[in-house]
VEXPA-974943 format. One record per residue (C-alpha): residue number from 1; z, y, x; chain; residue in three letters. Coordinates in pm, whole numbers, plus 32768, in hexadecimal, padded with zeros to 4 digits. Layout:
(NUM; (Z; Y; X); 'A'; 'ALA')
...
This chain:
(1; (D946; 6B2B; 4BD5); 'A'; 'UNK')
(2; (D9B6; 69AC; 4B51); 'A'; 'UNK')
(3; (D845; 68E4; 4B6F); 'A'; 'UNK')
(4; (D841; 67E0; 4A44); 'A'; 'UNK')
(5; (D7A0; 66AA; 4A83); 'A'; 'UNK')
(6; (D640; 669E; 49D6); 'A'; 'UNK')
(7; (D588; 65B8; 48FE); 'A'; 'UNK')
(8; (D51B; 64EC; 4A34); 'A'; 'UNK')
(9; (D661; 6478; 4ABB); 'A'; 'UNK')
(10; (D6D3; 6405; 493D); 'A'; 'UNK')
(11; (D562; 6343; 4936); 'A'; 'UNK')
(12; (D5E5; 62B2; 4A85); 'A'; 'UNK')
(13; (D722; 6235; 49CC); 'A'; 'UNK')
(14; (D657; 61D4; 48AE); 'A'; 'UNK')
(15; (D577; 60E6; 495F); 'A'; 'UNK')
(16; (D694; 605D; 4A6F); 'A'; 'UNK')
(17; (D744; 602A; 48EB); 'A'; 'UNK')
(18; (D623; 5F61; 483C); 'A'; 'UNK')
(19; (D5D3; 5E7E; 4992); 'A'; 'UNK')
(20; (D75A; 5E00; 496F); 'A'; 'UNK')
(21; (D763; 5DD6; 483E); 'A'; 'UNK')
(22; (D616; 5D25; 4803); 'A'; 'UNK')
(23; (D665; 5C28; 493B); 'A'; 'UNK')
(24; (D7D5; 5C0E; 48CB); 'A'; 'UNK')
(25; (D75E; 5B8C; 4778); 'A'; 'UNK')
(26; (D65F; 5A91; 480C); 'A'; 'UNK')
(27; (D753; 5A0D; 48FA); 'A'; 'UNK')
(28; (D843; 59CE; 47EB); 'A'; 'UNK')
(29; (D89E; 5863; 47C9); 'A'; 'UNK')
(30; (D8AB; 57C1; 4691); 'A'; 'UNK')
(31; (D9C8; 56CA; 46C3); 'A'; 'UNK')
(32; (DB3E; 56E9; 477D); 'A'; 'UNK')
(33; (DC15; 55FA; 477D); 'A'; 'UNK')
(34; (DB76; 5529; 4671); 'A'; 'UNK')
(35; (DB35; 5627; 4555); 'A'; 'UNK')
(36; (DA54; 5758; 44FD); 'A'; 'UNK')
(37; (DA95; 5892; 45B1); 'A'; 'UNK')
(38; (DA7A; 59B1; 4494); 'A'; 'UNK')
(39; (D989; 5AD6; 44B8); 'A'; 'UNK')
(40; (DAB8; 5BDC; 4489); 'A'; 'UNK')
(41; (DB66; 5AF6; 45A9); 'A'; 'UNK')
(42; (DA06; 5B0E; 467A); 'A'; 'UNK')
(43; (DA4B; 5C8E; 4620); 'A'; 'UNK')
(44; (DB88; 5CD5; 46A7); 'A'; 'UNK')
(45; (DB58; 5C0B; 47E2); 'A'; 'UNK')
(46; (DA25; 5CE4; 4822); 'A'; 'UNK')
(47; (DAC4; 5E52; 47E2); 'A'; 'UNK')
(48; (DBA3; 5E25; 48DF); 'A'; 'UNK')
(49; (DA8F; 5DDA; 49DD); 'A'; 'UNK')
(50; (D9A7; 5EC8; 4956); 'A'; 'UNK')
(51; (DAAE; 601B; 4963); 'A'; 'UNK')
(52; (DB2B; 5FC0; 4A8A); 'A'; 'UNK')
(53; (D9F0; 5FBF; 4B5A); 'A'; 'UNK')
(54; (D968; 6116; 4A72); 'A'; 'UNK')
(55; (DABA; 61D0; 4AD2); 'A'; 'UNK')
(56; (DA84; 617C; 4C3D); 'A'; 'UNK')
(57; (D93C; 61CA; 4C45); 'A'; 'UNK')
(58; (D990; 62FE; 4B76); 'A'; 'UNK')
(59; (DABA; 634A; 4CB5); 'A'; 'UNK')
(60; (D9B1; 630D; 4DC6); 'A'; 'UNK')
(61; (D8E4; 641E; 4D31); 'A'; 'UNK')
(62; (D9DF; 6514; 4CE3); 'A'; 'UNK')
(63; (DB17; 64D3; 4DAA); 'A'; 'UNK')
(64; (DBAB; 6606; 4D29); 'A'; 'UNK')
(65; (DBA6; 656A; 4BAC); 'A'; 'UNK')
(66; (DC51; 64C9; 4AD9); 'A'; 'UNK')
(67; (DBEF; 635A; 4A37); 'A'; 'UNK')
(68; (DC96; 629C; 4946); 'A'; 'UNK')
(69; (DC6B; 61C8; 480A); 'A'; 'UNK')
(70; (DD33; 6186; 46E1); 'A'; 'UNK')
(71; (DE42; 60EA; 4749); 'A'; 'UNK')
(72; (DEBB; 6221; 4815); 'A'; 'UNK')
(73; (DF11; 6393; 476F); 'A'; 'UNK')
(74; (DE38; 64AA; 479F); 'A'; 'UNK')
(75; (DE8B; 656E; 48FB); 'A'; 'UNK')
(76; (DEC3; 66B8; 48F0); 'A'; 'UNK')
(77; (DDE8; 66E2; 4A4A); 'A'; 'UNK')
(78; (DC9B; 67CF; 4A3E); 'A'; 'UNK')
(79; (DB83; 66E8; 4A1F); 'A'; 'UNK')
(80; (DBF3; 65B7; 4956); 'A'; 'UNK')
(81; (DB06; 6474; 493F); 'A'; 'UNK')
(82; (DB6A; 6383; 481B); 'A'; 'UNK')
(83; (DA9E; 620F; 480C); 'A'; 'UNK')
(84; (DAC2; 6143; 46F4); 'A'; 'UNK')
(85; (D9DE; 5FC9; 4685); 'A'; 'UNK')
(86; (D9E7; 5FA7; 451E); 'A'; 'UNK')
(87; (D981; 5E80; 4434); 'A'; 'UNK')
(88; (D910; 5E7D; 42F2); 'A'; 'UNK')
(89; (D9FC; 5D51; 4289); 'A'; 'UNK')
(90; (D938; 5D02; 413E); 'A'; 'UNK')
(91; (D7FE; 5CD6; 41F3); 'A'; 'UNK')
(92; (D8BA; 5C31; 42E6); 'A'; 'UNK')
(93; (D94C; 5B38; 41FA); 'A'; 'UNK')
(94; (D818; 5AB4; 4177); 'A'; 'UNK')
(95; (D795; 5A54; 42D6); 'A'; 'UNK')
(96; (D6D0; 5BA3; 4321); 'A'; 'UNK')
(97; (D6D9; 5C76; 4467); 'A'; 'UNK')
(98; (D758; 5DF0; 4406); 'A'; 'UNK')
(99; (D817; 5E4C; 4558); 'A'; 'UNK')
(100; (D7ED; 5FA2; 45BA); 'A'; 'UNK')
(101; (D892; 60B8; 46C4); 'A'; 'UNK')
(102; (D8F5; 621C; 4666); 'A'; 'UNK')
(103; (D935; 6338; 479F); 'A'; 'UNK')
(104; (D9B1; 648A; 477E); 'A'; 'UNK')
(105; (DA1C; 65A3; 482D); 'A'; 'UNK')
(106; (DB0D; 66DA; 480A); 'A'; 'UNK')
(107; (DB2F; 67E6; 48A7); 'A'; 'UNK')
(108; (DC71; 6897; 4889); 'A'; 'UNK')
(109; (DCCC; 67C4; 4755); 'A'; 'UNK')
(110; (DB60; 680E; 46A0); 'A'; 'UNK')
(111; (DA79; 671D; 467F); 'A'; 'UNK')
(112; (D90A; 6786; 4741); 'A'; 'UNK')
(113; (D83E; 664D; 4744); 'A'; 'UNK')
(114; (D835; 64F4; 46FC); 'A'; 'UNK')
(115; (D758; 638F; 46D7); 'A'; 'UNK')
(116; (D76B; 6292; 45F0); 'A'; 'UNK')
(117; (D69B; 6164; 4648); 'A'; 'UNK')
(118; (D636; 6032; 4568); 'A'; 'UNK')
(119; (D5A7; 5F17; 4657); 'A'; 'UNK')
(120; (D514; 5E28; 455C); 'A'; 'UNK')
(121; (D46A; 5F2C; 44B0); 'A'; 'UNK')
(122; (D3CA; 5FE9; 45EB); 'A'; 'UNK')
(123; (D466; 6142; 4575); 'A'; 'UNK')
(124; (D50E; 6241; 45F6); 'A'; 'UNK')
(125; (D5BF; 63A2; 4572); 'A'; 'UNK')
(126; (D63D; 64C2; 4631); 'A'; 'UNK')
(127; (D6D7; 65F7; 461E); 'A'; 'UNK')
(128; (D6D2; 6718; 46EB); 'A'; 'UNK')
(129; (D677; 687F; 4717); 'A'; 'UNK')
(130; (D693; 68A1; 45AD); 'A'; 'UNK')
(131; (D5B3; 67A3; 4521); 'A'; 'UNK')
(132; (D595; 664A; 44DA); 'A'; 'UNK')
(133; (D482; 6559; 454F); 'A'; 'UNK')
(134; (D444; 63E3; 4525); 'A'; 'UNK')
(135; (D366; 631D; 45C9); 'A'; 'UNK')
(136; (D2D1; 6177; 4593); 'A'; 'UNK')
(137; (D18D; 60BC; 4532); 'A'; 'UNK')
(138; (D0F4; 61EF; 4477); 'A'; 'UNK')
(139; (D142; 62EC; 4579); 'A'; 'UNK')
(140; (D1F6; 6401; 45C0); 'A'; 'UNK')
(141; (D22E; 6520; 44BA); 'A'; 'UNK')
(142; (D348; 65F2; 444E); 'A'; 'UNK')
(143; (D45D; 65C6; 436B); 'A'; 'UNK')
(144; (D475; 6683; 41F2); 'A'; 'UNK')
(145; (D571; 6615; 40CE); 'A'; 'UNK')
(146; (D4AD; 661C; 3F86); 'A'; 'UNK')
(147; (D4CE; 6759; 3EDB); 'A'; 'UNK')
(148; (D506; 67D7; 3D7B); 'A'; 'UNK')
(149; (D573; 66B1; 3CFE); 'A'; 'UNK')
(150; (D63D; 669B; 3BCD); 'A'; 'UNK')
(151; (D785; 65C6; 3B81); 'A'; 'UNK')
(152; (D69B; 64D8; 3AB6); 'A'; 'UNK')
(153; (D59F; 649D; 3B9B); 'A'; 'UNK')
(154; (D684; 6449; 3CCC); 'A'; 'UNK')
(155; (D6CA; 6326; 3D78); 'A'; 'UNK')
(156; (D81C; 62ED; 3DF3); 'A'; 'UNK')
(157; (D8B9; 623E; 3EF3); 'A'; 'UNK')
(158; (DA35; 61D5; 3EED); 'A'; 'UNK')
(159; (DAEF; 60F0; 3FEA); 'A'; 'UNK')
(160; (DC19; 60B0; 3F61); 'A'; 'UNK')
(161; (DCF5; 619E; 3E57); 'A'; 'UNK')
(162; (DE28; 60BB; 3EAB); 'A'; 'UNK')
(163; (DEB7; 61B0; 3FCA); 'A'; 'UNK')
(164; (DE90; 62BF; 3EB7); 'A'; 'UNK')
(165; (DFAD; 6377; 3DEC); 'A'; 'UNK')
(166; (DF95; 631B; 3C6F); 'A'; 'UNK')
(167; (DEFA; 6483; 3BFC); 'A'; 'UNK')
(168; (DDE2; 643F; 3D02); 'A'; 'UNK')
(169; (DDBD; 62E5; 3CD6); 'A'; 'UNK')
(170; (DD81; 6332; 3B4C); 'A'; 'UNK')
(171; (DCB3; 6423; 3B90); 'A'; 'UNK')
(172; (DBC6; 635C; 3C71); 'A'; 'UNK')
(173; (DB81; 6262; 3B43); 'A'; 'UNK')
(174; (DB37; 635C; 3A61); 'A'; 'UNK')
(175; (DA2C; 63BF; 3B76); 'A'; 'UNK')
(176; (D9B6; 628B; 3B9A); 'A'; 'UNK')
(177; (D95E; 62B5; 39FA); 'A'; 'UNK')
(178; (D8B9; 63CD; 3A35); 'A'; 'UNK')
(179; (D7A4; 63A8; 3B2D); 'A'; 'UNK')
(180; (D6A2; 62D8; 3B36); 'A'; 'UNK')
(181; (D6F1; 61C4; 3C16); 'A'; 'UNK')
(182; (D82E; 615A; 3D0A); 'A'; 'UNK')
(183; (D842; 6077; 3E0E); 'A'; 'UNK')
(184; (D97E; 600B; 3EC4); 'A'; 'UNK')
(185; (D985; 5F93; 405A); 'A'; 'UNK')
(186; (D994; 601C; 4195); 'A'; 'UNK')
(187; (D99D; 6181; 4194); 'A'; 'UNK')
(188; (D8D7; 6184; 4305); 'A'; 'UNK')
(189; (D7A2; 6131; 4290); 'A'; 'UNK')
(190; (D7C2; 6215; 4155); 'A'; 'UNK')
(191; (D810; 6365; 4205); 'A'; 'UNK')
(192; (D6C9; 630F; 42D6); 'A'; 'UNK')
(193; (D61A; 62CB; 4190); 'A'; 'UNK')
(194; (D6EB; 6428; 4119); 'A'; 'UNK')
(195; (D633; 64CD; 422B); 'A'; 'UNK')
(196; (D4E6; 643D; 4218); 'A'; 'UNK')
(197; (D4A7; 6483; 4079); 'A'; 'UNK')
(198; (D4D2; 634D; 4002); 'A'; 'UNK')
(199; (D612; 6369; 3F45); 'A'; 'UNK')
(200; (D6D4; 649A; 3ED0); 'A'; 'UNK')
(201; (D849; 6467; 3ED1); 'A'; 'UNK')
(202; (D968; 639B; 3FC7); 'A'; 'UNK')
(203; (DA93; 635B; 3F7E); 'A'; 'UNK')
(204; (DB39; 6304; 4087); 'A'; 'UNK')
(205; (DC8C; 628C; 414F); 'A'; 'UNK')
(206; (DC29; 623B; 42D5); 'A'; 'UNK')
(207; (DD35; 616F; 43C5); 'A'; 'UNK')
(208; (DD4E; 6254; 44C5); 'A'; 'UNK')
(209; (DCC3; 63C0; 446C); 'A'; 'UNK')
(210; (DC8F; 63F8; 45FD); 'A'; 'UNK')
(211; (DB92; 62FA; 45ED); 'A'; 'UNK')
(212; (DB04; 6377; 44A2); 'A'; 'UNK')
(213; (DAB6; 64D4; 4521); 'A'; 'UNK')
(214; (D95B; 64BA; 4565); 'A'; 'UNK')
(215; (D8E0; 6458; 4414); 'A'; 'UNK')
(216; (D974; 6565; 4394); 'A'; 'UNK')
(217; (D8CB; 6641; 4485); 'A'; 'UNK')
(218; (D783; 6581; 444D); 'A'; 'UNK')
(219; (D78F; 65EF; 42A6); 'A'; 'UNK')
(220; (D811; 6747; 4300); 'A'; 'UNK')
(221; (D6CA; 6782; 43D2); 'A'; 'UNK')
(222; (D60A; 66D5; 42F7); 'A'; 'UNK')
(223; (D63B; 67DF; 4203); 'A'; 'UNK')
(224; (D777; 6723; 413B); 'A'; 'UNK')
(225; (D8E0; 677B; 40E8); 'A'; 'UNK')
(226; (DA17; 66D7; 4115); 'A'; 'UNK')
(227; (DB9B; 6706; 40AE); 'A'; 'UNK')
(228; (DCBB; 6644; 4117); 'A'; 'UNK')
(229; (DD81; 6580; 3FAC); 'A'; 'UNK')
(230; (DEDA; 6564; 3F8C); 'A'; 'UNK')
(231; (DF73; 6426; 3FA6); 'A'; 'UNK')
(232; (E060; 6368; 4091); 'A'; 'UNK')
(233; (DF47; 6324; 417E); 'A'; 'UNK')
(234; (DE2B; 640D; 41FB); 'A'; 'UNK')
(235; (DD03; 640F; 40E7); 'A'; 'UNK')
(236; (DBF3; 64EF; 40DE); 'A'; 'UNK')
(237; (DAFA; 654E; 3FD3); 'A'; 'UNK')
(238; (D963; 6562; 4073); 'A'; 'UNK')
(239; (D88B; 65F3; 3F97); 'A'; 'UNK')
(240; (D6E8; 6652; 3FE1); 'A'; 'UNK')
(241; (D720; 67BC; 3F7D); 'A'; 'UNK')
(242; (D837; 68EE; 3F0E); 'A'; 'UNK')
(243; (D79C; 68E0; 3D84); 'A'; 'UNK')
(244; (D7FB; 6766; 3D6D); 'A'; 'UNK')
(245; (D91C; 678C; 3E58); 'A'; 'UNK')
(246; (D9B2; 68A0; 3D60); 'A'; 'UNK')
(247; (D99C; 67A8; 3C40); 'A'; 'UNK')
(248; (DA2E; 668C; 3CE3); 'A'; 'UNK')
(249; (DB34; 674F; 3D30); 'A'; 'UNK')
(250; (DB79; 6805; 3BF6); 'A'; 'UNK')
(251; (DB69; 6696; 3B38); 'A'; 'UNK')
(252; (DC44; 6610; 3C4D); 'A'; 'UNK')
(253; (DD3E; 6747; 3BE5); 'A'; 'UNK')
(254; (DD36; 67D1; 3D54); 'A'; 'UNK')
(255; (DCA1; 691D; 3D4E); 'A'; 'UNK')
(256; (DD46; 6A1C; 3DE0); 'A'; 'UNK')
């Protein structure tokens, strides 16, 4: 029988993730070659640092695994590791910290557990053995998506509708003049917010949907639904429950 790592070894990669990023950022320096160093150029130099040293220490653990991170395809080996550091560049823009790491794992091409860790903040979400978990400054308690909530009363999320076809596209603003509120950003930090019951809907288009695996695991377990959109990149539709979902759908003329 195939032993899955448990929540332990994805706390280990949580906290190894958090102490690089944290002393990347404070070792940053301010000035190269006579002019400001930008915190989405502070970024990038830091992934590469950061997913290296995870996927090794990922490969130490569990030679007979896969790791790799969004610049490389899935693999189509047994037990699959994919690392990923994300930044929420509007945050970023305006001078604030917002880095973050996301790891998941398949097995057999299913995703079966994953962490999503926000340094700055002190939290951290998981997935695995069916449910979904976050921990940070108020503890640690499970994950639910807000329930029976209607189109009205929902908060949406949307990243960008630009990678959209124009049926979806038009029917994401007439979404948007439905509920009761939508915000527009990085869709990491949404799908955690998904999962936690903070907002309702994401609509969403990640870079590399390898690396975006386990936030949709995370608002699966957390009781959520989600369906892929058409469109000439990969876009998915996250919703907090199937009533909701149903709706979105139905408005979004995609159900089946």
């Amino acid at each position: 029988m195939l032993a899955i790592p448990d929540v332990s070894f994805l706390n280990q990669l949580a906290a190894l993730s958090e102490d690089l990023i944290l002393k990347e950022h404070a070792a940053a320096v301010n000035l190269q070659g006579g002019r400001d160093v930008t915190n989405n150029e502070r970024h990038y130099g830091c992934s590469g640092n950061v997913l290296g040293i995870l996927k090794d220490y990922i490969s130490t653990a569990y030679p007979e695994h896969t790791a790799y991170d969004r610049s490389r395809d899935a693999s189509e080996d047994e037990f699959v590791w994919s690392v990923d550091v994300f930044n929420t560049e509007r945050l970023s823009d305006r001078g604030i910290p917002a880095r973050g790491a996301s790891v998941g794992l398949s097995l057999r091409g299913k995703s079966v557990a994953g962490m999503v860790v926000s340094p700055f903040t002190r939290e951290r979400f998981w997935a695995e053995g069916g449910e979904a978990w976050a921990s940070g400054p108020l503890g640690e308690f499970r994950l639910n998506t807000r329930r029976n909530i209607q189109l009205h009363q929902s908060i949406m999320h949307v990243s960008d509708d630009d990678c959209f076809d124009d049926a979806t596209r038009k029917g994401i603003q007439s979404l948007s003049s439905r509920v009761l509120m939508s915000r527009w950003g990085d869709p990491c930090h949404a799908m955690t917010m998904l999962a936690a019951g903070y907002i309702d809907l994401c609509v969403i288009h990640p870079d590399k949907m390898s690396a975006f695996s386990p936030l949709l695991l995370l608002v699966k377990n957390a009781g959520g639904c989600v369906t892929e959109l058409p469109g000439p990149y990969s876009g998915y539709l996250a919703s907090s429950g199937p009533v909701l979902h149903a709706e979105v759908l139905r408005l979004l003329n995609l159900s089946k």
